[in-house]
DOTOR-426482 format. One line per 5 residues: their letters; for each residue z, x, y of N, C-alpha, C. Coordinates in nm, 4 decimals, decimal comma. Layout:
# residues N
A> Z:X:Y:Z:X:Y:Z:X:Y ~ ...
***
This chain:
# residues 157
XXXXX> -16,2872:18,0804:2,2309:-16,3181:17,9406:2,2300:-16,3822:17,9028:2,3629 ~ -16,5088:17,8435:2,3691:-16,5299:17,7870:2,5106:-16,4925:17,6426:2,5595 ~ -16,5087:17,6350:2,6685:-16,4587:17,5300:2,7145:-16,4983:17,3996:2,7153 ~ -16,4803:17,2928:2,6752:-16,5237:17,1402:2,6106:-16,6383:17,1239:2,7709 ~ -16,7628:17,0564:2,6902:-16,8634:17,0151:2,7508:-16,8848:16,9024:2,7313
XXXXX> -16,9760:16,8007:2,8467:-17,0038:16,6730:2,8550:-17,0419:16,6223:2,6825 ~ -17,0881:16,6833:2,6238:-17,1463:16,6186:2,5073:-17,0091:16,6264:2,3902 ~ -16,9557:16,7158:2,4373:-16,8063:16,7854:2,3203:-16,7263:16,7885:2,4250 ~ -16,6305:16,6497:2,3676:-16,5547:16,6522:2,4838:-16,4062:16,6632:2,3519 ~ -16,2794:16,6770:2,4506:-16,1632:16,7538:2,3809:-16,1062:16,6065:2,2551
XXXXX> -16,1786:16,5203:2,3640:-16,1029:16,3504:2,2724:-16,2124:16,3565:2,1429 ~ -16,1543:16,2693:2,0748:-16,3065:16,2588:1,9630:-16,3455:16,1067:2,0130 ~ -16,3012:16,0415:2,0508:-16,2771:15,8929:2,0356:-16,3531:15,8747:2,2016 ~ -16,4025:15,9810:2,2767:-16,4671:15,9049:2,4154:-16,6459:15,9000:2,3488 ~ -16,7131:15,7880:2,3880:-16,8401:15,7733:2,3323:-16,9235:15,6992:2,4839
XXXXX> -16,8934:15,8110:2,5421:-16,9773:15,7952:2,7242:-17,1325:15,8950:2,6486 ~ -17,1874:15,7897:2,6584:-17,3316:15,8433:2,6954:-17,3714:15,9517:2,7923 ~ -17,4182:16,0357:2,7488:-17,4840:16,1277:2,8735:-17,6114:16,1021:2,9179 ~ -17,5762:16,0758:3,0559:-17,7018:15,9904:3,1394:-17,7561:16,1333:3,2114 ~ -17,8907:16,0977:3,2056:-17,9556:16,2087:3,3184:-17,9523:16,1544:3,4883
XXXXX> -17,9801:16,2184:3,5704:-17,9881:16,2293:3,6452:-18,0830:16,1074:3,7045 ~ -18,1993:16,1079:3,6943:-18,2508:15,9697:3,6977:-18,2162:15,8436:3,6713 ~ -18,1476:15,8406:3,5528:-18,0861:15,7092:3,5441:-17,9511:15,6959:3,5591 ~ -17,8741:15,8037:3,6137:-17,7728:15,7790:3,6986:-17,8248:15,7368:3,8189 ~ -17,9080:15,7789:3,9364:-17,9773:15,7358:4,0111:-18,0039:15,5517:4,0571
XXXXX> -18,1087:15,5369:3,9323:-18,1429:15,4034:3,9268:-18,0288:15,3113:3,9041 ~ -17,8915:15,3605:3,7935:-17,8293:15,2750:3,7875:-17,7613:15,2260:3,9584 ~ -17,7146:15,3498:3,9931:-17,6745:15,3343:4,1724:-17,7723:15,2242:4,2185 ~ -17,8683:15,2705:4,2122:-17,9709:15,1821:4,2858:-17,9587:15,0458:4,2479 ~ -17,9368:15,0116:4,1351:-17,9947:14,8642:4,0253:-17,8200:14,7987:4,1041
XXXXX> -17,7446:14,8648:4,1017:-17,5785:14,8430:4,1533:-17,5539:14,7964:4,2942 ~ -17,6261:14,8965:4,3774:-17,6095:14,8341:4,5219:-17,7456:14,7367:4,5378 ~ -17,8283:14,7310:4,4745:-17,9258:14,5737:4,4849:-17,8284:14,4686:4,4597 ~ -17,7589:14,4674:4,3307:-17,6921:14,3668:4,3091:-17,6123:14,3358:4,3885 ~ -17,4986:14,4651:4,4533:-17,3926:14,4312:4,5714:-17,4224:14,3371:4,6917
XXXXX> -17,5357:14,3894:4,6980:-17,6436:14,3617:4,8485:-17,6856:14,1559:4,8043 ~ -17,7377:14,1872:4,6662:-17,7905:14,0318:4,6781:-17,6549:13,9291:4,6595 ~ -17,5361:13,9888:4,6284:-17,3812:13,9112:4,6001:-17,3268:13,8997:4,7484 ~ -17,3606:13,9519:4,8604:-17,3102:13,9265:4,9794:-17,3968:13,8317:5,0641 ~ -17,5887:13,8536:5,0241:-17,6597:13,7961:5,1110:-17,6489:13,5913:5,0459
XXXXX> -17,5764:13,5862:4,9331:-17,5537:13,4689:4,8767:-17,4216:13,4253:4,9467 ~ -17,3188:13,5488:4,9301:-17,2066:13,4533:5,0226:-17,2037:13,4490:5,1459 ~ -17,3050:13,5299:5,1887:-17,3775:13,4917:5,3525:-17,4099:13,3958:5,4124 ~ -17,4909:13,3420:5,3228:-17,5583:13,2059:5,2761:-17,5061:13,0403:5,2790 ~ -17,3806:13,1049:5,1507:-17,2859:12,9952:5,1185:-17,1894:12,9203:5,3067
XXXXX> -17,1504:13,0774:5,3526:-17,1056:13,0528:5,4324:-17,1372:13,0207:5,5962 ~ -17,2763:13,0294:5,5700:-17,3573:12,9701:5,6578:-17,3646:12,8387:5,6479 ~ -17,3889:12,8220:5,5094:-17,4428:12,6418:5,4915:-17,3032:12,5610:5,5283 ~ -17,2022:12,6170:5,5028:-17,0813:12,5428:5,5253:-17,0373:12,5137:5,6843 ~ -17,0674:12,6186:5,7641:-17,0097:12,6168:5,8856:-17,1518:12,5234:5,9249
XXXXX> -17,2546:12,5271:5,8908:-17,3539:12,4578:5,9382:-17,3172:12,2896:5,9576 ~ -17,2995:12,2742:5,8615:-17,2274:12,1418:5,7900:-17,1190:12,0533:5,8765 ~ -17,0111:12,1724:5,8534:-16,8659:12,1282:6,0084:-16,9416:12,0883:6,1118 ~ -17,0244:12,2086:6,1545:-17,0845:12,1776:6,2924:-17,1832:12,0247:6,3183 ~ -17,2320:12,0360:6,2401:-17,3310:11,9122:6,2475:-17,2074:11,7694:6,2231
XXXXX> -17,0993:11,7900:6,1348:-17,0179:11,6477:6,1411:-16,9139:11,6677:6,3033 ~ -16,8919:11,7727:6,2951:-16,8160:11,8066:6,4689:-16,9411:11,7279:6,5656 ~ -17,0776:11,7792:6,5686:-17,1410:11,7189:6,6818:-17,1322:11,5735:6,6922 ~ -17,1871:11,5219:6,5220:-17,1986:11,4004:6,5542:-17,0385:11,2692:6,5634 ~ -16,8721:11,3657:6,5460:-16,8151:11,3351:6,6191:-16,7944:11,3049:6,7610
XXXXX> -16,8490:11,4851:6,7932:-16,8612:11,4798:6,9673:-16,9463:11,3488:7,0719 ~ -17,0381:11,3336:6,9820:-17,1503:11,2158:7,0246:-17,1194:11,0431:7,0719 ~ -17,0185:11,0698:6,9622:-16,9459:10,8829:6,9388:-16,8693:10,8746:7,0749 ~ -16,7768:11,0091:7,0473:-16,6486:11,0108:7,1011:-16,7338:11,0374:7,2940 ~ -16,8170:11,0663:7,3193:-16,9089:11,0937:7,4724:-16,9436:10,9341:7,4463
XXXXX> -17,0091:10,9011:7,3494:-17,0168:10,7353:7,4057:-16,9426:10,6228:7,4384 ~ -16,8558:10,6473:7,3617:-16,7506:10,5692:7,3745:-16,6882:10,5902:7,5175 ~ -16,6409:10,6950:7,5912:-16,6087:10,7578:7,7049:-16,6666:10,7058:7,8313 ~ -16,8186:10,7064:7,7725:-16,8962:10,6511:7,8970:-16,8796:10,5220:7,8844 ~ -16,9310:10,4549:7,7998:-16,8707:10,2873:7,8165:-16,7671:10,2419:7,9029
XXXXX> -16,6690:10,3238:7,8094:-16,5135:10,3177:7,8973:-16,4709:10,3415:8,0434 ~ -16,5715:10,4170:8,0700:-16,5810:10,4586:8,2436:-16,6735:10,3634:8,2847 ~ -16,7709:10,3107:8,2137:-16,8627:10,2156:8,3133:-16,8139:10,0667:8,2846 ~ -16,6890:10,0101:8,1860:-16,6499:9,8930:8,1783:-16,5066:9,9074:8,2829 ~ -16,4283:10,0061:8,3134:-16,3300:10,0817:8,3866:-16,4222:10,0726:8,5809
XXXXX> -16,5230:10,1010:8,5666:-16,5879:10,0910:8,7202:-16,6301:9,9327:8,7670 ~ -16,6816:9,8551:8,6401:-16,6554:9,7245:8,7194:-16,5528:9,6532:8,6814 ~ -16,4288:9,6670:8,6507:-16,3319:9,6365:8,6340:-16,2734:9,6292:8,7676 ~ -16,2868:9,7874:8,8092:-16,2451:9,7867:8,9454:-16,3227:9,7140:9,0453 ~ -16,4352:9,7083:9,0599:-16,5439:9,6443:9,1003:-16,5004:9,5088:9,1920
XXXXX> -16,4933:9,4595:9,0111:-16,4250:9,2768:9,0362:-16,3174:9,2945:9,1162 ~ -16,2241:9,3924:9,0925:-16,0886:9,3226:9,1536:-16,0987:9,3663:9,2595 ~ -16,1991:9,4764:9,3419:-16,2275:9,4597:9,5128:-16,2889:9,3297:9,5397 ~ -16,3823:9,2659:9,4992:-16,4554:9,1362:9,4981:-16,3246:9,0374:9,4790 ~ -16,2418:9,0653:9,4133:-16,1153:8,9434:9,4007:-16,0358:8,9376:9,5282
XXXXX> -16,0387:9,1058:9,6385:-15,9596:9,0816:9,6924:-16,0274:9,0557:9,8480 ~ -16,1876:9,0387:9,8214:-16,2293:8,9526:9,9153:-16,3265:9,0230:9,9791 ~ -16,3931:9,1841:9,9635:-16,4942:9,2583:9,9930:-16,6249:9,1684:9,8862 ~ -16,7155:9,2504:9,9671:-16,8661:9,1636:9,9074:-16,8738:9,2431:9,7840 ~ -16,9508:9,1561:9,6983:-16,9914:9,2384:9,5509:-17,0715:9,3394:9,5448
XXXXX> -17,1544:9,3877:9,6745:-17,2188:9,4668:9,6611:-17,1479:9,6067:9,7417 ~ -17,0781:9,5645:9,8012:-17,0237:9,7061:9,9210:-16,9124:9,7522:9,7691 ~ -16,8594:9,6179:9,6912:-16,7590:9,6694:9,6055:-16,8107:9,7669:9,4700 ~ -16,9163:9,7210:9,4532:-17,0368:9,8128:9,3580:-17,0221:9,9956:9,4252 ~ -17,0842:9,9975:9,5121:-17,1476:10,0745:9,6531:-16,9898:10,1943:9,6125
XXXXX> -16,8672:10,1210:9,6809:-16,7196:10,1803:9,6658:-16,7049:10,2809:9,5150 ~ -16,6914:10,1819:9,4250:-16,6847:10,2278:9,3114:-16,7897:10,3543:9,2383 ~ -16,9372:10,3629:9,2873:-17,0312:10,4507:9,2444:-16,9978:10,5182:9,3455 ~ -16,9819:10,5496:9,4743:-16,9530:10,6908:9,5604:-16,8276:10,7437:9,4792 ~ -16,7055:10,6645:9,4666:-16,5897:10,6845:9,3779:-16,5906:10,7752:9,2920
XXXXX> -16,6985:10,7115:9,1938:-16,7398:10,8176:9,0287:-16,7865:10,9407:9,0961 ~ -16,9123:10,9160:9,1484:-17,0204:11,0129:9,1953:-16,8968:11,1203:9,2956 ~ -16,8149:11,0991:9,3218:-16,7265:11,1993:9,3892:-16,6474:11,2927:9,2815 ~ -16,6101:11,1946:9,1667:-16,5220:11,2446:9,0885:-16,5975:11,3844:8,9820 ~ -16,7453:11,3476:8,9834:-16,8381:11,3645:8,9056:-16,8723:11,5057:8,9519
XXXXX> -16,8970:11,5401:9,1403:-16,8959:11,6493:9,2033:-16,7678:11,7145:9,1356 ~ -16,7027:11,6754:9,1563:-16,5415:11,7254:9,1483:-16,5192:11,8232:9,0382 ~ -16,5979:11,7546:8,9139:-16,6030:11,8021:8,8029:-16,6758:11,9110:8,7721 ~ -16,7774:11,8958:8,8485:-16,9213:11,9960:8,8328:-16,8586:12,1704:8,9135 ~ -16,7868:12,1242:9,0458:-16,7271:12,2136:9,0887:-16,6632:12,3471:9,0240
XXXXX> -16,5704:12,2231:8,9422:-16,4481:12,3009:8,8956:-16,4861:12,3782:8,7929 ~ -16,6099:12,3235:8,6970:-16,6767:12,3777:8,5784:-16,7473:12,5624:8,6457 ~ -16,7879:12,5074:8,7723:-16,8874:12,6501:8,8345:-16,7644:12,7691:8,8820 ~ -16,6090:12,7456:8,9510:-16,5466:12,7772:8,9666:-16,4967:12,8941:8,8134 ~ -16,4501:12,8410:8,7014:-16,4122:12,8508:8,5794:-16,5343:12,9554:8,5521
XXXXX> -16,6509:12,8977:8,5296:-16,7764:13,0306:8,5039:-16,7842:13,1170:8,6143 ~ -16,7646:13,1357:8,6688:-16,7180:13,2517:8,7731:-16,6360:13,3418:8,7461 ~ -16,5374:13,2316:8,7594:-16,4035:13,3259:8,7124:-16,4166:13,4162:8,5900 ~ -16,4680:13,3074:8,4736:-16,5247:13,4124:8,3594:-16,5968:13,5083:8,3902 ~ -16,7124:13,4823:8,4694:-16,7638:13,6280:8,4628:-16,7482:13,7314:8,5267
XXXXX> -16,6611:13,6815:8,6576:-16,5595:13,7827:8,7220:-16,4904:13,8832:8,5869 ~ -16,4586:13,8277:8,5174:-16,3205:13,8858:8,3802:-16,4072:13,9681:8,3146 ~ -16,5671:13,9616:8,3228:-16,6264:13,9918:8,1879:-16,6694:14,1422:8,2910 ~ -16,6930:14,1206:8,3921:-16,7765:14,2390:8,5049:-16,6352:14,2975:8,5384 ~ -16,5279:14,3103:8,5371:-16,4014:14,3626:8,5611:-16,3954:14,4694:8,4098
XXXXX> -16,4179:14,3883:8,2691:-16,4017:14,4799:8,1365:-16,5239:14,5658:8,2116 ~ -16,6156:14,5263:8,1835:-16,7150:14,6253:8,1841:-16,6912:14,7656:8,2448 ~ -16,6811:14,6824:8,3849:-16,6668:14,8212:8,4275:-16,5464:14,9317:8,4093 ~ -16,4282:14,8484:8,3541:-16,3320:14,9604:8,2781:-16,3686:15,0165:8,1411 ~ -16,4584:14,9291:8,1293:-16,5177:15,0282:7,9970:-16,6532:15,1271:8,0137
XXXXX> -16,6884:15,1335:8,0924:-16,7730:15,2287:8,1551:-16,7167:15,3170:8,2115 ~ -16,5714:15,2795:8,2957:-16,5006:15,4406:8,3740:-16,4256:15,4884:8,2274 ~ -16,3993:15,4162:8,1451:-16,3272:15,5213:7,9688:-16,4106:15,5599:7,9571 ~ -16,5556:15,5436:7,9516:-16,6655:15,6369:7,8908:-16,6857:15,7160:7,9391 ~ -16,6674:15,6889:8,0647:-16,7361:15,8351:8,1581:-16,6360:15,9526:8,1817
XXXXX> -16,4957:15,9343:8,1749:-16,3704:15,9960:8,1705:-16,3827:16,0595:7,9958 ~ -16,3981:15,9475:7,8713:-16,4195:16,0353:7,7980:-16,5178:16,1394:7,7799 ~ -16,6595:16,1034:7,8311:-16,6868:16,2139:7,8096:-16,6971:16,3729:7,9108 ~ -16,6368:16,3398:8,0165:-16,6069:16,4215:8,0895:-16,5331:16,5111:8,0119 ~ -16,3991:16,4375:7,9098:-16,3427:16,5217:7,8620:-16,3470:16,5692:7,7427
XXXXX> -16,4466:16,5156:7,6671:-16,5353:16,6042:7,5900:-16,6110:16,7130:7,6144 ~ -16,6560:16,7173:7,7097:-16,8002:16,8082:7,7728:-16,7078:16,9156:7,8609 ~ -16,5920:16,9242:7,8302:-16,5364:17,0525:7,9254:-16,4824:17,1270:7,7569 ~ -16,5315:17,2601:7,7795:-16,4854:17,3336:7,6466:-16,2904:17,3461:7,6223 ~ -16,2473:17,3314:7,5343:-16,1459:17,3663:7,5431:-16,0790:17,5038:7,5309
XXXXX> -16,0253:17,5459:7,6344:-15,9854:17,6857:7,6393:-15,8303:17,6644:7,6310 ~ -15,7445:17,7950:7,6004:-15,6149:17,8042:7,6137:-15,5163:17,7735:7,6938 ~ -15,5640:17,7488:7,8418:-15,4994:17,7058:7,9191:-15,5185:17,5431:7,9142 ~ -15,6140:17,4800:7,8520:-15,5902:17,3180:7,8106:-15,5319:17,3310:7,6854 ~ -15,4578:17,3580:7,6343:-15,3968:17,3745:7,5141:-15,2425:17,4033:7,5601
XXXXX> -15,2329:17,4476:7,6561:-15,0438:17,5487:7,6644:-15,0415:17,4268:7,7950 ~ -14,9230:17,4389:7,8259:-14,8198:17,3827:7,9481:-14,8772:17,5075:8,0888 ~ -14,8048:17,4053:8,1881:-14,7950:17,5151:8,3063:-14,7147:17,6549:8,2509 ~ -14,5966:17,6105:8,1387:-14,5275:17,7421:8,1591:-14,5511:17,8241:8,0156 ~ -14,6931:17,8076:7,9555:-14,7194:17,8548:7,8527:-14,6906:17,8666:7,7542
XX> -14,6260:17,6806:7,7168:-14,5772:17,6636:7,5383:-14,6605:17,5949:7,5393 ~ -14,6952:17,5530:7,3529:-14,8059:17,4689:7,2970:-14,7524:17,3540:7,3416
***
């Protein structure tokens, strides 16, 4: 008796087509097009969405910066007046209040350049530990391994 072949198979009841070679092929092919165009859609989808957040996040961010500034420039002659209430001229009390901001404003700018520093201090610190692993690994790749890197000083595995 020989042994059951693709066309005579042992079941009676399997009815798989025998595909050639070519159109096993193409089907692969026709399969990962489709895979390919089902990801570049939820690529897509999920682009348009984060697009979306972002654009209602900015034009949160926008209100919420205007509003801020108002609040600091109705907050500066607030203070303003009440040096003028307590008997300085309206203009030296103006003068007070804008060196005031304009100090606070350095202050800010500072601390922002400080912080990016520091970051990139953190980022030039990885680096270069990830450049001495590379160079250590491949140091220790590029040395052959012989028996004595394999055993102990006292010659067990």
């Amino acid at each position: 008796m020989q042994p059951p072949t693709a066309r005579h198979s042992t079941r009676s009841d399997d009815r798989v087509p025998v595909l050639g070679t070519v159109e096993l092929v193409s089907g692969i092919v026709e399969d990962a097009r489709d895979l390919f165009a089902a990801h570049v859609e939820a690529l897509r989808d999920d682009i348009s969405a984060r697009l979306v957040t972002l654009g209602a996040t900015l034009g949160s961010m926008l209100i919420a910066i205007g509003v801020f500034v108002v609040t600091g420039l109705v907050l500066c002659l607030a203070i303003a007046a009440s040096l003028v209430a307590l008997g300085t001229a309206w203009w030296v009390a103006l003068w007070i209040v804008t060196l005031a901001s304009a100090a606070v404003g350095v202050g800010f700018v500072f601390r922002a350049r400080a912080k990016a520093r520091a970051a990139g201090q953190s980022v030039a610190d990885a680096a270069a530990r990830a450049r001495s692993d590379v160079t250590r690994i491949g140091d220790a790749t590029a040395t052959p391994a012989s028996p004595s890197h394999l055993t102990t000083e006292q010659g067990q595995p």
